[in-house]
C-alpha positions as CSV (number, residue, x, y, z in Angstrom):
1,X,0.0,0.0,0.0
2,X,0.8,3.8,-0.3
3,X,-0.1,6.3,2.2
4,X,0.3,9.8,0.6
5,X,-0.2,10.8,4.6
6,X,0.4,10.3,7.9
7,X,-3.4,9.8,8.7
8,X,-3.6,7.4,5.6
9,X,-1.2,5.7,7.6
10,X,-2.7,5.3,10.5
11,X,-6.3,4.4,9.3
12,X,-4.7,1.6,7.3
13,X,-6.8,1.5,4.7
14,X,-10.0,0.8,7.0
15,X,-8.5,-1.6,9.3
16,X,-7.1,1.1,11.4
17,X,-9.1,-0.5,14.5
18,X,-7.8,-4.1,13.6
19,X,-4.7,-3.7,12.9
20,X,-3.5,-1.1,15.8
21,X,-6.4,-3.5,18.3
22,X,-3.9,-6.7,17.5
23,X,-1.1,-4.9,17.5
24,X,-2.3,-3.2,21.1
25,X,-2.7,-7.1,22.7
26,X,0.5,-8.3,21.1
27,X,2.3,-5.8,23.4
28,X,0.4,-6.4,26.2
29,X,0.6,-10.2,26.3
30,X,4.6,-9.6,25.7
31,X,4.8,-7.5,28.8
32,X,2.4,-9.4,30.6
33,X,4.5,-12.7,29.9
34,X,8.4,-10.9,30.5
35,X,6.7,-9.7,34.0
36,X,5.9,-13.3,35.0
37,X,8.6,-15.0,33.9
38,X,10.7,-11.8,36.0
39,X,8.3,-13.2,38.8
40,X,8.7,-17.3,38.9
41,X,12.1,-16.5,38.5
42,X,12.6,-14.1,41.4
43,X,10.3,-16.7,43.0
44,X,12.4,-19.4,42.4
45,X,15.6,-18.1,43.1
46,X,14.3,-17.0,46.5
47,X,13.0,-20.8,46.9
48,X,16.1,-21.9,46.2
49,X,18.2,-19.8,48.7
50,X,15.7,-20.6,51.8
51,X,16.5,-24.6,50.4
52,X,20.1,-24.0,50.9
53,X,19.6,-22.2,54.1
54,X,17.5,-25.1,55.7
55,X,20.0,-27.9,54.6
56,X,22.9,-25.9,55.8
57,X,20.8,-25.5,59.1
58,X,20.1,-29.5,59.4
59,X,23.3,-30.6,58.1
60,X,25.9,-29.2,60.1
């Protein structure tokens, strides 16, 4: 396609609520899934570290 303006572009061609709409939930569900895996892994790392703790504290 050729947009001969900025608005052009934007409307794309009609599908301006489709297209920016998908767009919109594609960047949400990529946030959405960097802050959980930022989450499990803080999660597990902190899991991990009270493991260690508690065998160190059985185990002398």
């Amino acid at each position: 396609m050729n947009w001969s303006s900025p608005a052009e572009f934007f409307a794309m061609g009609g599908y301006a609520f489709y297209v920016w709409g998908s767009f919109l939930v594609f960047a949400l569900a990529i946030a959405a899934e960097t802050i959980f895996v930022i989450h499990r892994r803080t999660r597990l790392l902190r899991q991990l570290q009270h493991d260690h703790e508690q065998e160190k504290t059985t185990n002398p």
